[in-house]
N, C-alpha and C positions, 0 to 999 in steps of 0.2 A: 908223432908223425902226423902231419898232417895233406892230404891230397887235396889239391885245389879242385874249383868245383868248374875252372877249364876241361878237367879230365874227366869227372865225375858225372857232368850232366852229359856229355853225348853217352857212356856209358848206361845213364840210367834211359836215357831216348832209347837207343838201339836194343833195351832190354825191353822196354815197351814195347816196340817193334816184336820181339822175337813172340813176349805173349800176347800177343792180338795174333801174330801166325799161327804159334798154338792154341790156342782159341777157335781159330777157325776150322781146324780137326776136327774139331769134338764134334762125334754124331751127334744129329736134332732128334732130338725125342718125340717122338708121334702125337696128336691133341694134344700139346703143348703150345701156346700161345707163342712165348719167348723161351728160348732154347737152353741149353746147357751152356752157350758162348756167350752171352749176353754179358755177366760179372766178369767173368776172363779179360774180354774186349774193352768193357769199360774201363778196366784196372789198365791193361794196358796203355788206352789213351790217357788215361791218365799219368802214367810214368812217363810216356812220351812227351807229353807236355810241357808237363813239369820238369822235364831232362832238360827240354830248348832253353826252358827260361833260366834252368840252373847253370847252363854253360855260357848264356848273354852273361846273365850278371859275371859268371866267372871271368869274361872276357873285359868284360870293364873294370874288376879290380886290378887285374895285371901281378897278381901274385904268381909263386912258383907255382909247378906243377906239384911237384912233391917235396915238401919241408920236413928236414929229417933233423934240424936242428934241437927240437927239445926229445930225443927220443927217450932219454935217461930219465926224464920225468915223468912221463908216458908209460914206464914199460907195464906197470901193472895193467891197465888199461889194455893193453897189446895181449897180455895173461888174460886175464875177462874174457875179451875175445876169440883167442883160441881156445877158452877152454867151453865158452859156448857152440863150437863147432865141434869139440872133441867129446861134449858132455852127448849131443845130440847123438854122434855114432854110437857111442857106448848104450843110450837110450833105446838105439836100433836093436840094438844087438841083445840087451838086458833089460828090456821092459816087460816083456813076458815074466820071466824068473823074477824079477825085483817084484814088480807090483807098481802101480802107479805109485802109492805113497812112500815108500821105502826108498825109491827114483826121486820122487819129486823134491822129497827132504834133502836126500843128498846131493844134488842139482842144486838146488835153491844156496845148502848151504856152502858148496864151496863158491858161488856165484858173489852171494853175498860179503865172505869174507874177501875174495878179491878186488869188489868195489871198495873195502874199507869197515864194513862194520864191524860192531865189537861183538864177541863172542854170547855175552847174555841177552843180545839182541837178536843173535842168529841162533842162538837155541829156542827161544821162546818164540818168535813169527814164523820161521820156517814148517816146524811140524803144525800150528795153526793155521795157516795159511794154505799150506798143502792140503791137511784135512777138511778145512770149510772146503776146499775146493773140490777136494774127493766127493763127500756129502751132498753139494748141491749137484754134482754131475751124477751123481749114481742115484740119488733121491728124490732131487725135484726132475732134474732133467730125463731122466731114466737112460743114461749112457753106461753103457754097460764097460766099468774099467778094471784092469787087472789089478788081484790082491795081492797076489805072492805069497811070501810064508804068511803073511797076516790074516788071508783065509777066516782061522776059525775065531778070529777079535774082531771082523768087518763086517757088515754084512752088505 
């Protein structure tokens, strides 16, 4: 499936819109130079921008709105993507009790098989990857991230 980017760029416009509104909420922090809104605003303008220009060009291709012709080829792709929206709730709900690595591993690797990779690739990057990630967050970075049962193997 694919949305044409006639639909796509006012969409991403009027979501730049909405975060530069909320940007503008956000109390100013006192002897602060530039504020807590500053990044917000800018990202904002930025989507907005980038929204106009994405819906011009849309408008000059003259393609559909919404092409649902290849969707039987697509559908994994379409899996990917829900399951990165479904991975994140689950993430909400079980990052505490999981542990970031125990999450991360498992995240990464259904992730990965859904794009297509092969299994001895997603056993061997997955828990590497997750752990340099853990280590540099917990060790250089000093972020403090949940272990889970892994507790007394992490430090």
């Amino acid at each position: 499936m694919r949305i044409g980017d006639r639909l796509i760029g006012p969409f991403l416009a009027a979501f730049g819109v909405l975060v530069i509104w909320g940007a503008s909420k956000l109390p100013s922090v006192p002897g602060v130079r530039f504020g807590a809104d500053l990044l917000p605003t800018a990202i904002g303008v930025a989507l907005a921008v980038f929204g106009v220009i994405i819906g011009i060009s849309g408008l000059r291709q003259r393609a559909r709105l919404i092409d649902v012709s290849d969707w039987h080829t697509r559908l994994r792709d379409g899996v990917a993507a829900l399951w990165s929206l479904v991975g994140l709730v689950i993430g909400i709900l079980a990052f505490e009790p999981l542990g970031f690595p125990l999450f991360g591993i498992g995240f990464m690797a259904v992730m990965m098989a859904l794009m297509g990779a092969r299994w001895p690739v997603i056993v061997t990057v997955a828990p590497v990857f997750v752990f340099v990630l853990y280590f540099v967050f917990s060790g250089i970075l000093r972020v403090s991230l949940p272990v889970g049962p892994l507790g007394g193997l992490l430090p």
